[in-house]
C-alpha positions in Angstrom: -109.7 -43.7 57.8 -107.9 -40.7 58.8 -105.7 -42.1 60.9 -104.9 -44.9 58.2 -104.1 -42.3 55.8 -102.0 -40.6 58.2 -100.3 -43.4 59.1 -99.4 -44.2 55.5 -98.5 -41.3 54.9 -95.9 -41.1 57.9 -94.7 -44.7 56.5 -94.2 -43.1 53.2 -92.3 -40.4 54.4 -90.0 -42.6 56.7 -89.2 -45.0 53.7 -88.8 -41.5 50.9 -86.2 -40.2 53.8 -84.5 -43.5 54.6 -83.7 -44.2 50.3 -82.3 -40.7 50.4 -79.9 -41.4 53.1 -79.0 -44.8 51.5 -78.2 -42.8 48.1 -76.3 -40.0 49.8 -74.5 -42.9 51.1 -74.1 -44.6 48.6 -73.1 -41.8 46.4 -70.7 -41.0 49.2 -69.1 -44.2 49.0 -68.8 -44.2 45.0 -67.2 -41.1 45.2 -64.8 -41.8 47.7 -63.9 -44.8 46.0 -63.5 -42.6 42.8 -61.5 -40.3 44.6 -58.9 -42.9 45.7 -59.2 -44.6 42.0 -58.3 -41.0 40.8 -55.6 -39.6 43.5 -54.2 -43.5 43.0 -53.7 -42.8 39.2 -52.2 -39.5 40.0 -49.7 -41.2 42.5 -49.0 -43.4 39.6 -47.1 -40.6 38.4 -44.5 -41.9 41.0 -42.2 -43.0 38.4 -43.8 -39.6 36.5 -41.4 -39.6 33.7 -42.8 -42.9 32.3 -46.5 -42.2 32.8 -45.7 -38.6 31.2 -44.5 -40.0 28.1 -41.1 -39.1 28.0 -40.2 -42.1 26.3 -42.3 -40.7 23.2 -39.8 -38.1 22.4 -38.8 -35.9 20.4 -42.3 -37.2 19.4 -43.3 -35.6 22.4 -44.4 -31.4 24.0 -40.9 -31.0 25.7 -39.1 -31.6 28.5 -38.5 -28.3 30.3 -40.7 -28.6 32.8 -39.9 -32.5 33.7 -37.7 -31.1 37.4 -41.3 -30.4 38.4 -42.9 -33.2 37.7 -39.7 -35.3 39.9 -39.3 -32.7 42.7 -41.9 -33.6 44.5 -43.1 -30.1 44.6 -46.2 -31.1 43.0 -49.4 -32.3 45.1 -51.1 -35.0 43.2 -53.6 -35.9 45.7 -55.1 -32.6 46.2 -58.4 -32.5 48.3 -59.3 -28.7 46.7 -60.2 -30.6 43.5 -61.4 -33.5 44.3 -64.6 -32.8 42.6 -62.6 -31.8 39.2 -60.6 -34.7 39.5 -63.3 -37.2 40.3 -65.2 -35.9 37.4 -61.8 -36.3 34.8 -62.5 -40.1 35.3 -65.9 -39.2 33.2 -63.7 -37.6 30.6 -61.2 -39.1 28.5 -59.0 -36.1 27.6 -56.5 -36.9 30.0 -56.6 -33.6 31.8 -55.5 -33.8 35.3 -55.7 -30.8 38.3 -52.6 -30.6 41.0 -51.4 -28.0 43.6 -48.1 -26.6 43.8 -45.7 -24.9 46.6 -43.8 -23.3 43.5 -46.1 -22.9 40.7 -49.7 -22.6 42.9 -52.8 -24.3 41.2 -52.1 -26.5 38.0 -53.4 -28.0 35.3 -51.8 -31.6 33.7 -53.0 -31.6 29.7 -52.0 -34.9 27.2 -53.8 -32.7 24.8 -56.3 -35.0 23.7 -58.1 -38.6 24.0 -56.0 -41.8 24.4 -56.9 -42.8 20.9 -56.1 -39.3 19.5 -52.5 -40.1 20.8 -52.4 -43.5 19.1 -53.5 -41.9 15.9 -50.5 -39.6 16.5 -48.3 -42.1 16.5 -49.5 -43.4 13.6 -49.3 -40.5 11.9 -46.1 -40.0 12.7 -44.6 -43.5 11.6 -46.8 -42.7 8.3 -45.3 -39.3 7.6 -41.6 -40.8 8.4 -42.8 -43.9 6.2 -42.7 -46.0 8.6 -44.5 -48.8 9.9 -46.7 -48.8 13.2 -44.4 -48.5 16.4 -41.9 -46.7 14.6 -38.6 -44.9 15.6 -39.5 -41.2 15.7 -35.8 -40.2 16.2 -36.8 -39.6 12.3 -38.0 -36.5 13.0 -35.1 -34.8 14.1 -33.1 -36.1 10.8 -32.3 -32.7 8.5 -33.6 -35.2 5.1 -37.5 -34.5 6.6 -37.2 -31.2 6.2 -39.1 -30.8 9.3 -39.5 -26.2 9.0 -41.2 -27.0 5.7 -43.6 -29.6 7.7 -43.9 -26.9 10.7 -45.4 -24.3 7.5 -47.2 -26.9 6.1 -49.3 -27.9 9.1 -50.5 -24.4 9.7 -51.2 -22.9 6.1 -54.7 -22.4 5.6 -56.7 -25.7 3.7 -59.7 -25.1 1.7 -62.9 -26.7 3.7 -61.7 -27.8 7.3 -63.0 -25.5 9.3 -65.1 -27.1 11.7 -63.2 -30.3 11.2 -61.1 -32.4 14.3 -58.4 -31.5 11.5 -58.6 -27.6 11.9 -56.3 -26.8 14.7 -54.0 -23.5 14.4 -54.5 -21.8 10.5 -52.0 -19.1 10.1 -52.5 -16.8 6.9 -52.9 -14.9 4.3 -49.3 -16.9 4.2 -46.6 -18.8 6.3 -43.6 -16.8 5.6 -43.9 -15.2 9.6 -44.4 -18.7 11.2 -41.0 -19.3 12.7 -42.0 -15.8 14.7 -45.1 -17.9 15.9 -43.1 -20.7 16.9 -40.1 -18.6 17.9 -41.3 -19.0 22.0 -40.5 -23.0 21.2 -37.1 -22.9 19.7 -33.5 -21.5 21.1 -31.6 -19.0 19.0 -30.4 -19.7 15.8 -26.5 -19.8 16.9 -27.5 -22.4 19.6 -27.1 -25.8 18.9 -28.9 -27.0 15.8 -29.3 -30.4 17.0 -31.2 -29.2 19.8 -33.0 -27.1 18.0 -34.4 -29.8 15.6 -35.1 -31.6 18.6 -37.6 -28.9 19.1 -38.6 -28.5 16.3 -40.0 -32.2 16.4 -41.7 -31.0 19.9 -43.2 -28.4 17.6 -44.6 -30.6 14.9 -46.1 -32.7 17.1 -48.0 -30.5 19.6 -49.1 -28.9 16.2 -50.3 -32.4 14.9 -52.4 -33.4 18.0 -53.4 -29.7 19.8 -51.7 -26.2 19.1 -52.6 -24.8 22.4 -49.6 -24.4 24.0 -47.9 -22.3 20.6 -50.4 -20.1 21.0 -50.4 -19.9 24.8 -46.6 -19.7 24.9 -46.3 -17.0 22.5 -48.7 -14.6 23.7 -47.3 -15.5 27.4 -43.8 -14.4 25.9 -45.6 -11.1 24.1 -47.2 -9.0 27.1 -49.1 -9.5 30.2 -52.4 -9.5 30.6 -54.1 -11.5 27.9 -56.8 -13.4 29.3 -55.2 -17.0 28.6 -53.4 -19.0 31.1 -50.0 -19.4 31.8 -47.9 -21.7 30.1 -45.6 -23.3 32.3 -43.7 -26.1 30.0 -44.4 -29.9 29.0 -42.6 -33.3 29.8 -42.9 -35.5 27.3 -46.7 -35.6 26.4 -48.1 -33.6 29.4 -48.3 -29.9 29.5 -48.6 -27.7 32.6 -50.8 -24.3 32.8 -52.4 -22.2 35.3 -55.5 -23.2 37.1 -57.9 -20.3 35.8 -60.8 -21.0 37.8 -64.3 -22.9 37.0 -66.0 -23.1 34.0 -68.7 -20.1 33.3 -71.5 -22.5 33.6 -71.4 -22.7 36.5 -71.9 -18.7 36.8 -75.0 -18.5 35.1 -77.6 -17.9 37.4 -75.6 -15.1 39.1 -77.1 -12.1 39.2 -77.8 -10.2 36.0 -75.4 -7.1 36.5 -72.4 -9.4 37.7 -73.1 -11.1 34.2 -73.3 -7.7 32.7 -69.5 -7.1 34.0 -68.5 -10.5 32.4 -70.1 -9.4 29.1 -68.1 -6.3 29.1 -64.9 -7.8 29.9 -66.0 -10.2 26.9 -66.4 -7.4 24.3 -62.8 -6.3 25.9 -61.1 -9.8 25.3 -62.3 -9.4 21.8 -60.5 -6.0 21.4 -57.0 -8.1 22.8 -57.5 -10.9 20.6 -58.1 -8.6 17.8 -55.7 -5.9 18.3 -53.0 -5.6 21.2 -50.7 -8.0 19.3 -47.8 -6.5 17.5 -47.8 -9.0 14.9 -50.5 -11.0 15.0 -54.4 -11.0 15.1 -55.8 -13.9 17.1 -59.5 -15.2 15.9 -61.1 -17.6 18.2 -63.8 -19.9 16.5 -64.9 -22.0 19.7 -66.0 -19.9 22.1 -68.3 -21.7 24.8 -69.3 -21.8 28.6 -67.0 -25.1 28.7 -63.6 -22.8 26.7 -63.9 -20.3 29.2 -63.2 -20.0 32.7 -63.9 -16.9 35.5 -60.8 -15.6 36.8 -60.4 -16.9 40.7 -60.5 -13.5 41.8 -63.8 -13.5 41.2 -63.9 -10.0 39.4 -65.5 -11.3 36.3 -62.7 -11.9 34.0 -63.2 -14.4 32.0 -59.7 -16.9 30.7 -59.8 -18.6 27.7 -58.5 -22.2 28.5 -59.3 -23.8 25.3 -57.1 -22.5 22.0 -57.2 -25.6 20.2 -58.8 -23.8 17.0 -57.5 -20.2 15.9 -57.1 -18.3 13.2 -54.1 -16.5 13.6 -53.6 -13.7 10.7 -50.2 -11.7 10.1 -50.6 -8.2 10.5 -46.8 -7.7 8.2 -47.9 -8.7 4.8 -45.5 -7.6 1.7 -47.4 -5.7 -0.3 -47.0 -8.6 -3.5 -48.2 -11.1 -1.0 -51.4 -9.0 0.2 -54.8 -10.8 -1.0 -57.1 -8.6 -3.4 -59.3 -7.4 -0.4 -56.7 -6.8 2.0 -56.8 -3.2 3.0 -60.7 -3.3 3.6 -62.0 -4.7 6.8 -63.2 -7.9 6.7 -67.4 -7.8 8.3 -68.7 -11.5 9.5 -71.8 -12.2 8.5 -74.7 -13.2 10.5 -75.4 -16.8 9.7 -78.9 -18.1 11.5 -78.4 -22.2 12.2 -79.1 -24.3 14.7 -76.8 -25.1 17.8 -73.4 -23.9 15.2 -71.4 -20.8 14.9 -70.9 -20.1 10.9 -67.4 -18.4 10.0 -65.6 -18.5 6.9 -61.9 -18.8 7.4 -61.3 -17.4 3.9 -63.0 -14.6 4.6 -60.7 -13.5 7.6 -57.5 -14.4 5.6 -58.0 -12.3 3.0 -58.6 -8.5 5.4 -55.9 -7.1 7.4 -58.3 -6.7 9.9 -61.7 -8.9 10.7 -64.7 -8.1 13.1 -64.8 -12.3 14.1 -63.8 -11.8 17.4 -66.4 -9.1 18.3 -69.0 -11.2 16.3 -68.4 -14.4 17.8 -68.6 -12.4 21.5 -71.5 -10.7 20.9 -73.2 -14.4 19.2 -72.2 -15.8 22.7 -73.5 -13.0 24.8 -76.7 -12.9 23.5 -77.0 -17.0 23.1 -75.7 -17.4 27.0 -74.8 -14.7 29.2 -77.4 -12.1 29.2 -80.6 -13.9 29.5 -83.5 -13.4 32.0 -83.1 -9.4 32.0 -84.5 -7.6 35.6 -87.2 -5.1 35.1 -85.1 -2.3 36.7 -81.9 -2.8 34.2 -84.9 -1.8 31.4 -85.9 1.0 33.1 -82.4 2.5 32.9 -81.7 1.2 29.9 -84.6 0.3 27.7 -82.9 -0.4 24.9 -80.0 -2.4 25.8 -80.9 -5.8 24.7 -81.7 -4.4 21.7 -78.0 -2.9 21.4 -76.7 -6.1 21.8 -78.7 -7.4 18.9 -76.9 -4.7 16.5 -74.0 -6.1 17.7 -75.4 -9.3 16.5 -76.8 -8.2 13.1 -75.6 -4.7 12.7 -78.0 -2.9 9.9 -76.6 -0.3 7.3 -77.8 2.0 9.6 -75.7 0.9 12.9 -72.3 1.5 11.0 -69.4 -1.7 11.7 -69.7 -3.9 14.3 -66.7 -2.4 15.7 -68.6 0.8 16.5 -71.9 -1.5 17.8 -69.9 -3.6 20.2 -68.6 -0.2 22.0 -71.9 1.1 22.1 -73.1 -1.9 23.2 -70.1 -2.0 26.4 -70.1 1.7 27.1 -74.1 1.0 27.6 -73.4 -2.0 29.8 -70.9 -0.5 32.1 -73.6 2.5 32.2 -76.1 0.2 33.8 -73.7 -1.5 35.8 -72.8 2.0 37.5 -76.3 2.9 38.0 -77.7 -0.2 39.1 -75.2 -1.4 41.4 
């Protein structure tokens, strides 16, 4: 009986190994076939101009940066992402990962879905009242009035926060937004026609994904804001920086090197919130997937995704200045289920809003700083708990502003003595 137990159980064993090596192989083979279904769609570039969708402009993100996509500087067929590229196929936001001689690692953006473009284009032959599969030379035409459109787009509307509509919300007014878009466009003695042909580049990266306005401009302001670089668009494909990987996948790294992200966290909300000159930058998606670690590994966290911001002016005219403008604006803490809650109206209407730090703290305490060692608590016993204030500061705590600097001088205090 033994020996017929044994000898089952040596069967069993055999068969479990054998249908692990027929998956791995199996998977091996899928992948491989995705990786040539992907690197082949990325060779498809090969007349790049068309699959780019040049011939959608001035409907289109530009065409500065369409020498690169031709020169054959540009490494489609990358083996260092294979994995990111395989997994792209899963995704249908067209976003596409390359290596360069010139510009080093890439990323390709269409800055949404393939059915987000066609509604695009719709949109497009609807606001030039046309019919489907319009002519969008249209938009360059002085009779659309296309500045106006530009101001129209990004003034703040009543109840779409949290909609697919929201996308880039500049307040308490629009009077600064040719400043905003000013990174876009060529001087004002340059040719106009040209510059109405940007302008339609403008209005339509505005009506599908804002990113690269707000990338560009803060590229152009100062260096070292945690966003990638910008590096230009032909026709309806953008090209950034490659970052680095998504923070997920950094989660179950050791508590203090998590501490050191959460600090430079609390830091990126000071930049968003006050380094700019002219603007204040709120970001209302902040998430493991939005964010990347920096590829030099130091724990400095890019923010890839600026699809939703509120960006308010920080040069108001005094007749134009809301009633609670010279007080700071404090977010409040809203408890719900697997949301952020923010009121946009709120921030428009202060000079100066704790969002960013609220929003940072929210997503430190939700995913960063879990699973705390026993020896961090014996240095610092009472640093979760600072992070909580952050959170839900009482009367007692003073502004958020003060809590989240507590809360980092604390974490960099433990970092030092733990490390």
């Amino acid at each position: 009986m033994n020996y017929y137990r044994s000898a089952r159980s040596l069967f069993y064993g055999a068969f479990r190994g054998f249908l692990c090596v027929a998956c791995s192989l199996v998977a091996f083979a899928f992948c491989q076939m995705l990786w040539r279904y992907d690197t082949g769609l990325l060779r498809a570039w090969g007349p790049p101009l068309r699959v780019a969708g040049v011939e959608s402009c001035p409907a289109c993100y530009g065409l500065d940066s369409c020498s690169a996509l031709t020169s054959g500087d540009i490494d489609y067929y990358c083996p260092k992402f294979t994995t990111i590229s395989i997994m792209s196929i899963f995704g249908v936001k067209n976003v596409y990962f390359a290596c360069s001689q010139s510009y080093g690692d890439i990323v390709m953006k269409k800055l949404g879905h393939d059915w987000q473009l066609h509604q695009l284009d719709m949109k497009i032959c609807d606001a030039l009242g046309q019919s489907e599969d319009c002519d969008f030379n249209g938009l360059t035409d002085p009779s659309f009035s296309i500045r106006d459109k530009i101001a129209s787009l990004v003034e703040y509307k009543e109840g779409l926060v949290g909609s697919e509509e929201f996308g880039l919300t500049l307040c308490p007014n629009t009077k600064h937004v040719g400043k905003l878009i000013s990174s876009f466009l060529l001087n004002e003695n340059e040719s106009s026609i040209l510059n109405n042909i940007l302008l339609a580049n403008v209005w339509t990266i505005l009506n599908i994904n804002p990113e690269p306005i707000i990338m560009k401009y803060i590229n152009n302001s100062t260096l070292g804001w945690p966003v990638p670089t910008y590096m230009g668009a032909c026709g309806r494909t953008t090209l950034q920086s490659y970052n680095g990987e998504m923070l997920g996948k950094f989660m179950s790294k050791p508590w203090l090197k998590r501490a050191r992200l959460a600090v430079n966290l609390l830091k990126a909300a000071d930049v968003f919130t006050f380094n700019h000159t002219d603007f204040r930058f709120y970001l209302t998606d902040i998430s493991l997937e939005n964010i990347v670690m920096s590829k030099d590994q130091m724990w400095h966290p890019i923010f890839v995704d600026l699809e939703n911001v509120v960006v308010v002016d920080k040069h108001v005219h005094l007749e134009d200045q809301p009633e609670e403008w010279t007080s700071n604006h404090t977010s409040e803490s809203i408890e719900c289920n697997n949301c952020f809650a923010f009121s946009t109206e709120n921030i428009c209407r202060h000079h100066v809003s704790d969002h960013n730090h609220y929003a940072m703290c929210k997503f430190i305490e939700e995913s960063i700083l879990h699973s705390v060692p026993e020896s961090v608590l014996k240095v610092s016993p009472n640093v979760m708990d600072l992070l909580r204030r952050c959170v839900s500061p009482s009367d007692d705590d003073g502004d958020r502003f003060s809590a989240a600097q507590i809360l980092k001088d604390e974490l960099e205090f433990v970092i030092e003595q733990c490390e």
